[in-house]
C-alpha positions as CSV (number, residue, x, y, z in Angstrom):
1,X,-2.0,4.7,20.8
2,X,-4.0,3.4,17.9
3,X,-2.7,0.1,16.4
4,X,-3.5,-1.6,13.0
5,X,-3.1,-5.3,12.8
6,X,-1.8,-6.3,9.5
7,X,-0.7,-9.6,7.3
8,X,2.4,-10.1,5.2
9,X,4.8,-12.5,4.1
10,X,6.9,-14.6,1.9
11,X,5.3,-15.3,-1.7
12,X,7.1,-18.0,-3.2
13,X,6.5,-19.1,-7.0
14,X,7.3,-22.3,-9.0
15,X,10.4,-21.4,-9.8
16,X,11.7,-20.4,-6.5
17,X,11.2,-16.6,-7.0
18,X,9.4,-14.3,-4.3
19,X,6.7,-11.4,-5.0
20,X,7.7,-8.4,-4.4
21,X,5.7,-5.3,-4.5
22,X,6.9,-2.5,-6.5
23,X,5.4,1.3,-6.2
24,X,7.4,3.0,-9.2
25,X,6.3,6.5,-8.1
26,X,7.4,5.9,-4.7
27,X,10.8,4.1,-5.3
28,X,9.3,1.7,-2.8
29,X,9.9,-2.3,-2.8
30,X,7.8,-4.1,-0.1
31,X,6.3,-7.6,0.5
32,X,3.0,-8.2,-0.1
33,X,0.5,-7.4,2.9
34,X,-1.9,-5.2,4.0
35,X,-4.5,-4.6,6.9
36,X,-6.6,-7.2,8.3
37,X,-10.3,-6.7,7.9
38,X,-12.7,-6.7,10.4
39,X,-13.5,-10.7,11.2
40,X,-10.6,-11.3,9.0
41,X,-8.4,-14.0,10.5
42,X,-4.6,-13.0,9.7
43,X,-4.4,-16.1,7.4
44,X,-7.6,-15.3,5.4
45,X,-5.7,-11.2,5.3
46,X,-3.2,-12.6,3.9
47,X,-4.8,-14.3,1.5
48,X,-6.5,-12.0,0.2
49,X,-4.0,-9.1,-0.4
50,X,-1.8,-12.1,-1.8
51,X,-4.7,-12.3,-4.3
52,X,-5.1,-8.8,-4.8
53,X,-1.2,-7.8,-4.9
54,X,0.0,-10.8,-7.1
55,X,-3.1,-12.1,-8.6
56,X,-2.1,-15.2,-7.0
57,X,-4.2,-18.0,-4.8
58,X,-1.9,-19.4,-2.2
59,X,-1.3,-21.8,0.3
60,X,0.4,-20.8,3.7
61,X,3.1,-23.5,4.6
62,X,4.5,-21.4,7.0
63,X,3.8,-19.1,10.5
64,X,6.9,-16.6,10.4
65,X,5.7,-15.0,14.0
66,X,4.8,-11.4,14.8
67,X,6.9,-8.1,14.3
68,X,5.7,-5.0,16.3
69,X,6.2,-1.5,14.9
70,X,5.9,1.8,17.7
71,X,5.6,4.9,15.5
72,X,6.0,7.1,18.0
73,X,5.7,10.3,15.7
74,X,1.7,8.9,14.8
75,X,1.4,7.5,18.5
76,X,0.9,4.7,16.2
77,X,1.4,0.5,17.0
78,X,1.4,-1.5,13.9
79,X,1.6,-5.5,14.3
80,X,2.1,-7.9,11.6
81,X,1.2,-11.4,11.2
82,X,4.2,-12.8,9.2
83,X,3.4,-15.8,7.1
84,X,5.6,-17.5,4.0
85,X,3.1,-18.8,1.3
86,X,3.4,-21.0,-1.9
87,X,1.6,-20.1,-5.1
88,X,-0.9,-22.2,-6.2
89,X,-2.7,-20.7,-9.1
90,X,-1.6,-17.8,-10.7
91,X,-4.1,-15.8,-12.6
92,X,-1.7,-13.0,-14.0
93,X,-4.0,-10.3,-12.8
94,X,-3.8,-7.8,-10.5
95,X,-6.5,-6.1,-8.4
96,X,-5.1,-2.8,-7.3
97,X,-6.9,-0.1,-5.3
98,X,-6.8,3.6,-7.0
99,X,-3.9,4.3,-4.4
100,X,-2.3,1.7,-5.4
101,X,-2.4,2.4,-9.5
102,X,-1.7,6.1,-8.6
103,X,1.3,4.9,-7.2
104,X,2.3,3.2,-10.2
105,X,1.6,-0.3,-8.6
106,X,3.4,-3.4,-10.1
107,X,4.5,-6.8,-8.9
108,X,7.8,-8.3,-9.7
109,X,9.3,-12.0,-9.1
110,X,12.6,-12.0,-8.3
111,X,15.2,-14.2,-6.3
112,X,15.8,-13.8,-2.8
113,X,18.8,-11.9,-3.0
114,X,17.6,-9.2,-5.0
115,X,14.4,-9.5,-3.2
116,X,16.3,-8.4,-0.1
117,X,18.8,-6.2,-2.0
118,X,15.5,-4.0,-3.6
119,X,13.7,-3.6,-0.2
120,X,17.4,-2.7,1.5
121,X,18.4,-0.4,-1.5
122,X,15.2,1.5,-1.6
123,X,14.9,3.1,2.2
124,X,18.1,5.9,0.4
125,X,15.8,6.1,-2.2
126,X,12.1,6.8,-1.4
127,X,9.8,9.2,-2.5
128,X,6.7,10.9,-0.5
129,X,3.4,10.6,-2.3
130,X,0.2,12.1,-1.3
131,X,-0.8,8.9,0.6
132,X,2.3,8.6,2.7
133,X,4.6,10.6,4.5
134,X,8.6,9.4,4.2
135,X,8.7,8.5,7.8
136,X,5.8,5.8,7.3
137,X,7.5,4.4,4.1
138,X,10.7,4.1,5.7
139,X,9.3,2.0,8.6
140,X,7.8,-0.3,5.5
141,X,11.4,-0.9,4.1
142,X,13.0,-1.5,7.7
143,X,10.7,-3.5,8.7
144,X,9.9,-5.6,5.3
145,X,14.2,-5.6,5.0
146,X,14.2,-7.3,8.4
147,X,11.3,-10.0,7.7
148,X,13.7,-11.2,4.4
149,X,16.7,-11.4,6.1
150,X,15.0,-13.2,9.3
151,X,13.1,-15.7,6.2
152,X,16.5,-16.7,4.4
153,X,18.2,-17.2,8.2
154,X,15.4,-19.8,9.5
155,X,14.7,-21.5,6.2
């Protein structure tokens, strides 16, 4: 099976509200992540698709664990490095891939509840788009639901 290692987490602003990634053309709500580069450390993935995503520079205060994926259809192991992160400089300004903007790409701050709400609300409603088959989107949406609800359980 081929596996992807990726990084994704917890975005937390200064007025308590957390990131969440919104691709309009997709119906899809997800936490910020993506794939770790080669040499990439998770931490230093994260990071940096934190700074692309939200625009934002952030500091990691804490190691969430691992969650494994087995997509069995794409003979197809995804593991995530789960981390919860605190802005510390927000530049406003997104740096979205061509995918992404096709997608209709944009980041939202909400609270917690809706945060988990959005992600749990959207698996009914999502969209294919030329980049993604249903069944992959809906394994984001479980999986992102589940790292929420496991967040606001261990706080």
């Amino acid at each position: 099976a081929r596996v992807r290692k990726g990084a994704r987490g917890i975005i937390i602003n200064e007025e308590g509200k957390i990131a969440i990634f919104n691709k309009v053309n997709k119906n899809e709500y997800k936490l910020p992540g993506g794939g770790i580069d080669e040499g990439e450390t998770p931490k230093e993935a994260f990071k940096r698709e934190a700074l692309e995503e939200t625009g934002c520079q952030i500091q990691i205060i804490k190691e969430l664990g691992t969650i494994e994926e087995h997509k069995s259809l794409e003979n197809f192991k995804q593991i995530s490095y789960l981390f919860v992160a605190k802005v510390v400089k927000d530049s406003h300004k997104l740096n979205l891939t061509e995918k992404e903007k096709d997608e209709g790409a944009r980041l939202l701050w909400v609270d917690e509840q809706e945060a988990l709400n959005l992600v749990t609300n959207c698996f009914e409603q999502l969209k294919e788009s030329k980049y993604e088959n249903l069944y992959h989107s809906k394994f984001i949406a479980m999986r992102d639901r589940y790292i929420i609800e496991y967040y606001l359980r261990n706080k």
